[in-house]
C-alpha positions in Angstrom: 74.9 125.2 125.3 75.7 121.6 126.2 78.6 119.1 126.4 77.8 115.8 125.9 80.3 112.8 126.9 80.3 110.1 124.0 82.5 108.3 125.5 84.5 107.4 128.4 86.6 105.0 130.0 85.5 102.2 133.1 86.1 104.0 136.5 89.1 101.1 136.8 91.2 101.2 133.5 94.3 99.7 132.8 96.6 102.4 132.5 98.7 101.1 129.7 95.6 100.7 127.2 93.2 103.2 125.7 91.7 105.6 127.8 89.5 107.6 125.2 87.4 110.7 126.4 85.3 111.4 123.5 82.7 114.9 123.8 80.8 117.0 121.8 78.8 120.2 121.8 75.9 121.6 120.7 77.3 124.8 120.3 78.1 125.9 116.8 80.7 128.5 117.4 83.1 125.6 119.2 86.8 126.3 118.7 88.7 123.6 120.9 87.6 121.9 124.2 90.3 122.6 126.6 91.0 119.7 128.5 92.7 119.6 132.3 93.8 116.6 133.7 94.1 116.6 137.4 95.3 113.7 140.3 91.7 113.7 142.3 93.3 113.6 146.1 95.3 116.5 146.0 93.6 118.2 142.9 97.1 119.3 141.3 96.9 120.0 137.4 98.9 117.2 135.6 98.4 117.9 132.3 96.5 121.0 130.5 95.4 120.1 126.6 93.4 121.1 123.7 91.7 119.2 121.5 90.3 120.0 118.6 87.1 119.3 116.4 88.1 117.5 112.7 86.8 118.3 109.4 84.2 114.8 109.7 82.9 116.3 113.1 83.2 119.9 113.4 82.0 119.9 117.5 83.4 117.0 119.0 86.8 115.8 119.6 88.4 112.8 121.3 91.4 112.3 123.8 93.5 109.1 124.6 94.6 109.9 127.8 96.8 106.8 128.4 100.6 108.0 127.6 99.8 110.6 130.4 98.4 108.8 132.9 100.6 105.5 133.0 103.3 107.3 134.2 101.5 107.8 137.5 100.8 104.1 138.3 103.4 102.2 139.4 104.2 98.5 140.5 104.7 98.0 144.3 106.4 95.0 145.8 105.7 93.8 148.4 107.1 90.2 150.2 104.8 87.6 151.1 106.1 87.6 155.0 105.1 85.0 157.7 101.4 86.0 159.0 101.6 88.0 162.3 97.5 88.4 162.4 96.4 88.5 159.4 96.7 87.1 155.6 95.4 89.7 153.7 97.8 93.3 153.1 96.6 96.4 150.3 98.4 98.3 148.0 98.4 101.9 146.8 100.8 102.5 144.0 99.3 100.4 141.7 96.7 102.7 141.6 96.2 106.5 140.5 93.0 108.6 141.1 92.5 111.4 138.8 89.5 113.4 136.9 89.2 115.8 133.9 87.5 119.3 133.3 86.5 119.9 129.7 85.7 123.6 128.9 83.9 124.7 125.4 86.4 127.3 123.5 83.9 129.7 121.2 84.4 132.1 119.0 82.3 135.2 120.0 83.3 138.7 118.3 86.6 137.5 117.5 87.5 136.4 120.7 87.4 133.1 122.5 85.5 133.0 125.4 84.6 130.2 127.9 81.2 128.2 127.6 79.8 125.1 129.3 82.5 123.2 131.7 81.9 119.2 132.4 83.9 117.3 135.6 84.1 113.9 135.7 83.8 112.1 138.7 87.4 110.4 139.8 88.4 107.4 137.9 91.3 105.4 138.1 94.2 103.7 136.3 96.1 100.6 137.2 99.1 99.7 136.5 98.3 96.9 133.7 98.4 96.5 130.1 95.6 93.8 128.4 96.7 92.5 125.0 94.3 93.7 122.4 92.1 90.7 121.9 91.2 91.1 126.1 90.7 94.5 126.4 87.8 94.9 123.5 86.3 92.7 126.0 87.2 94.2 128.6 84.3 95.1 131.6 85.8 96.0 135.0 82.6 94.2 136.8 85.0 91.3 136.0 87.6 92.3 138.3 85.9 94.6 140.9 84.8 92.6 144.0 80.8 94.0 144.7 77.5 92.5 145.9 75.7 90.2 143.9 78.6 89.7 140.9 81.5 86.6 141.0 84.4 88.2 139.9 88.0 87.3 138.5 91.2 87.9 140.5 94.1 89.7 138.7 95.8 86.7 137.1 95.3 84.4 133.9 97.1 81.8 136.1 95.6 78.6 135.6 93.4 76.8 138.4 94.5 74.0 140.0 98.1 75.5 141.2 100.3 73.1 142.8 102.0 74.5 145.9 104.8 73.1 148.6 106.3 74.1 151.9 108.7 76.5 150.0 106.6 77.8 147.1 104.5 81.4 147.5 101.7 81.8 145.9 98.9 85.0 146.5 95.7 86.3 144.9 95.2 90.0 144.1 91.2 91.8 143.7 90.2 94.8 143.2 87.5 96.3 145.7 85.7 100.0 146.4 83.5 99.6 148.8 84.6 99.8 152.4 81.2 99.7 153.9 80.9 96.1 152.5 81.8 93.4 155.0 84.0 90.7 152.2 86.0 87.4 153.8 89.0 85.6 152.9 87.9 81.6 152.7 89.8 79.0 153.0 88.4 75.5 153.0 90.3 72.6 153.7 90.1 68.9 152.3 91.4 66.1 152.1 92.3 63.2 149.6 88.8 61.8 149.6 87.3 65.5 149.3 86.0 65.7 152.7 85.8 69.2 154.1 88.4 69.5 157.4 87.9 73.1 158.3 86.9 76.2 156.7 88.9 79.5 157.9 88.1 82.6 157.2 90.5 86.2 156.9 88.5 89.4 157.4 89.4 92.6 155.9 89.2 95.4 158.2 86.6 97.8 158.0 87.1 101.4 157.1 90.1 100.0 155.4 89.5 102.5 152.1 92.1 100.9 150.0 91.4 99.3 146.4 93.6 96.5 145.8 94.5 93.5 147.8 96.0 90.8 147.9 95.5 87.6 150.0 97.9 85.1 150.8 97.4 81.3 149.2 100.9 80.1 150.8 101.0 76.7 152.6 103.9 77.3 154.5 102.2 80.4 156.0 98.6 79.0 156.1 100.2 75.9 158.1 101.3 78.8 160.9 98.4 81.1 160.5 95.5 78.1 160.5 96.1 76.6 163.8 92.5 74.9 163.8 94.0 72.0 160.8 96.1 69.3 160.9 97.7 69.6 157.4 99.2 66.2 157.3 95.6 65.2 156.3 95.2 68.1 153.8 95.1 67.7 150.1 94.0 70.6 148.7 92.5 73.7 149.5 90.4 76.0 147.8 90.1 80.4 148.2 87.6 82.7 147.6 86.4 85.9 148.7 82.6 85.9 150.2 80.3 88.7 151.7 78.5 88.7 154.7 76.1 86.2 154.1 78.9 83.8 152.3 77.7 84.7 148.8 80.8 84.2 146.6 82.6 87.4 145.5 85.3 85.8 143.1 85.6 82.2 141.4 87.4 80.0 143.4 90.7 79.1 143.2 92.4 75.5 144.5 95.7 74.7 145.3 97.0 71.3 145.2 99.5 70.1 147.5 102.3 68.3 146.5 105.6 67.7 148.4 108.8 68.9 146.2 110.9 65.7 145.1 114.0 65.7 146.0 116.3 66.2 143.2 114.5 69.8 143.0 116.0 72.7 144.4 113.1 75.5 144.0 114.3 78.8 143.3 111.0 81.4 143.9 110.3 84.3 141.6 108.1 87.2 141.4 107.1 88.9 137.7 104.5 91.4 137.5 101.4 90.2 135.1 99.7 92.2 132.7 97.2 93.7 135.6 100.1 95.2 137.1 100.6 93.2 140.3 103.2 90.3 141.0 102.7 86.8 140.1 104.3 84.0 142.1 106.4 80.9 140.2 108.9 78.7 141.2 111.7 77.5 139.1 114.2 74.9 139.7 117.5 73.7 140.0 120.0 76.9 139.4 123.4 77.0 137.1 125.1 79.3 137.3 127.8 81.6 135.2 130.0 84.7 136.0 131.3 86.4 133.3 133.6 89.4 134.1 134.9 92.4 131.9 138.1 93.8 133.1 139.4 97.7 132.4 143.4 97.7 133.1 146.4 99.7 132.4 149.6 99.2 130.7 152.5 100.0 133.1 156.2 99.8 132.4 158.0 97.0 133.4 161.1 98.5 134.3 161.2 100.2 137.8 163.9 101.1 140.9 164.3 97.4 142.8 165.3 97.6 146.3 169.0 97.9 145.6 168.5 101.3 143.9 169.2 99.5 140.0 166.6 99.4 137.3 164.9 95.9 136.8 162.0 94.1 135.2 161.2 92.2 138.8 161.9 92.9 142.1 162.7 90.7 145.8 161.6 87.6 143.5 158.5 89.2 141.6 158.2 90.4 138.3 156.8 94.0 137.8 153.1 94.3 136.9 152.8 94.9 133.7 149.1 94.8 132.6 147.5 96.3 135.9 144.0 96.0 136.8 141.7 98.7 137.6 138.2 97.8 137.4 136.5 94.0 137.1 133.0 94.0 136.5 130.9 90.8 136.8 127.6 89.7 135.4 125.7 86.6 137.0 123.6 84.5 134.9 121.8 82.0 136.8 119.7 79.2 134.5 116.8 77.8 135.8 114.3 75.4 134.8 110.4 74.7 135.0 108.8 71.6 135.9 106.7 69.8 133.6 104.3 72.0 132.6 100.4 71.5 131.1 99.5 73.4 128.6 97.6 76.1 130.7 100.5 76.9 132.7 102.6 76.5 129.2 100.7 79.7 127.9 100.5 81.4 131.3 104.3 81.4 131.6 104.9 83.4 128.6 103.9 86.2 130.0 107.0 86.0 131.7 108.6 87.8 128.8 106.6 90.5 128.7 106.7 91.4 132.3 108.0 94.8 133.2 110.0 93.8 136.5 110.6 90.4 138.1 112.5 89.5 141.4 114.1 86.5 142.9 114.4 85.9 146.5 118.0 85.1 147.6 117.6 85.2 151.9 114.4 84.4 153.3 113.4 88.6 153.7 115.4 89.5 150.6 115.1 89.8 146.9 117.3 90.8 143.9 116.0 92.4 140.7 116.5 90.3 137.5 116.3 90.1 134.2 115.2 87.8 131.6 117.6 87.4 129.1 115.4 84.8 127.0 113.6 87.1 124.1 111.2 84.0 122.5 109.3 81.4 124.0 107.8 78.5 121.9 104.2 78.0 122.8 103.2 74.1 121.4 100.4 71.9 123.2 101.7 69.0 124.7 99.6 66.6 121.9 102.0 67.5 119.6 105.0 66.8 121.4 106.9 63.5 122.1 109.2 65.0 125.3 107.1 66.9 128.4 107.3 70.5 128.0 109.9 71.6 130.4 111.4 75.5 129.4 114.3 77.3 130.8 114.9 80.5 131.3 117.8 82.6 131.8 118.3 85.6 134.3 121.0 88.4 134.8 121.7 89.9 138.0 123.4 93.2 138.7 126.9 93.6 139.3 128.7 92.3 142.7 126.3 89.4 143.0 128.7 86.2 142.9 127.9 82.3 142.4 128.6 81.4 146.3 126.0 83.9 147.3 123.4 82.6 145.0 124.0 79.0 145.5 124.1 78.9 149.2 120.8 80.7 149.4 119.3 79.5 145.4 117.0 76.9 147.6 115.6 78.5 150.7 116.8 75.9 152.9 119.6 78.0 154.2 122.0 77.8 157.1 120.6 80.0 160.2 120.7 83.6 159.6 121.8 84.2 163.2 123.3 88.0 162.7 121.3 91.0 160.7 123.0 94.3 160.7 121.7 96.3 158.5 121.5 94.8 154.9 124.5 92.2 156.2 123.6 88.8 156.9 125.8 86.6 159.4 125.4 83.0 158.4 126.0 79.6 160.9 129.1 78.0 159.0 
């Protein structure tokens, strides 16, 4: 007797698509397969199934694992903070490690007794869902940084980004392989496309992490890169190389541009369909509180200070309708700049993201949401007005217009108090 795997999922599978185990047997006395579902590091049982053959194929049976699995992969935030050392960080939620026993269930005698077991090796999940078109396609040697292969980042974000002193902007990969030496590389040029410098960021070694992320922002590459003189830099363009400078990934270029003046950048974070947070910078906030109010009906006749009953009292009338609760809601508007029509069809994945975040304080961020639910998609050729969207955002309760307008821009007044999460600002 034999179990034979038809089919199985990439080792890296987005956890929010198909994840199809498909096996058979070449035993003819199969009942069920009886499936256990474990998380690889600890090897705790997660989830313990049967699955059983159907009339077409009466020993084999198939399992879509993905409404139990992407559950265990989360998003993780993390903020892109001034480089201390180094420009490249990892992340761990994002990913879940688990493997599957299958067990043959046969009929013997008239009981059901055990026959041939199968383990899988350990696989992963990220936390990402691919639109259906992609993922027939998709081939994780795209995405997973390894020797002799050029691979994607985790973003449909057009090339050519343009960036400023206030804007973030970061690259995510995926990479197994802690034995192989990989490199950050930045190279540097300037209007006439004459290379200035070349840095590179090393990833320690031994570091058994899977994703990363490296940071692309100027504003932190102008304190990090000490060996440039940016005033001469036009663009730059990243990639990740091996030992021997072999390319890893494409490469990505970011454009400098200084922010005009009548733009006051407000910087976002959404996460993408790979599961990971994309960078964008909106524009030029407006504002609106809107507040419901719970109150109480109170009598307006009461004792006055002279002992007598009265509808006022020492020169004020009695409160009537008495508040109890107010509850606000902050809706900030914001708008793009113009936008091409690669960045036009790369935005509307803003409405699909799960989470996004806007910073408020240079080391602090609110949770948002998007209250937009359609986004018109229309190439520019067919247009007579540049495509410029807005968008509209809700913030939590006790979040008030002053507080986001003062700090909307990033160019703040001097935090020059923290205690705790109070911040004392220079008036």
């Amino acid at each position: 007797m034999a179990i034979t795997i038809l089919q199985n999922p990439y080792k890296y599978t987005p956890s929010k698509n198909n994840i199809i185990w498909s096996v058979s047997s070449d035993a003819t006395n199969i009942v069920y397969f009886k499936v256990v579902v474990y998380e690889a590091v600890s090897n705790s049982i997660i989830s313990n199934l049967k699955i059983y053959p159907s009339p077409d194929n009466q020993t084999g049976a198939y399992i879509n694992l993905s409404l139990i699995l992407r559950s265990y992969a989360k998003w993780e935030f993390k903020p892109i903070h001034v480089p201390t050392s180094e420009l490249v960080d990892n992340f761990e939620k994002n990913l879940f490690a688990y493997k599957i026993v299958i067990t043959e269930k046969l009929s013997s005698s008239g009981n059901i007794i055990d026959g041939t077991s199968y383990t899988s090796d350990t696989c992963y999940v990220f936390n990402g869902k691919l639109d259906p078109i992609t993922f027939k396609t998709y081939n994780q040697n795209k995405y997973l940084v390894q020797s002799g292969r050029v691979v994607n980042f985790l973003t449909s974000k057009p090339d050519n980004v343009r960036v400023n002193d206030s804007s973030f902007e970061s690259l995510h990969f995926l990479h197994n392989d802690s034995a192989e030496v990989i490199t950050g590389k930045y190279e540097f040029y300037d209007k006439n496309n004459n290379l200035l410098y070349t840095h590179y960021e090393a990833i320690d070694q031994g570091d058994e992490r899977i994703l990363y992320r490296i940071n692309c922002s100027l504003k932190h590459l102008k304190i990090a890169v000490t060996n440039v003189n940016f005033s001469n830099v036009a663009y730059y363009d990243v990639a990740m190389v091996d030992y021997s400078q072999n390319p890893l990934t494409i490469n990505r270029r970011f454009i400098i541009e200084s922010l005009p003046c009548h733009l006051e950048p407000v910087n976002l974070f959404f996460v993408n369909q790979f599961g990971v947070f994309e960078t964008l910078q909106l524009f030029n906030p407006i504002s609106t509180l809107s507040t419901t109010k719970q109150a109480v009906q109170n009598n307006p006749y009461k004792l006055n200070i002279e002992g007598r009953i009265a509808d006022y009292d020492d020169k004020l009338f009695n409160i009537i309708d008495e508040i109890l609760t107010v509850s606000p809601e902050q809706q900030i508007k914001l708008s793009t700049g113009i936008l091409n029509d690669g960045m036009l069809k790369w935005l509307s994945n803003l409405l699909t993201s799960e989470q996004i975040v806007m910073q408020v304080l240079p080391d602090l961020y609110v949770p948002v949401l998007l209250s937009d639910t359609s986004y018109e998609i229309s190439n520019q050729k067919y247009q007579t007005e540049p495509n410029v969207k807005q968008f509209t955002f809700s913030l939590s309760d006790g979040f008030t217009p002053d507080f986001i307008f003062v700090n909307a821009s990033n160019t703040l007044p001097a935090v020059v108090n923290t205690d705790g999460d109070f911040y004392t600002r220079n008036i």
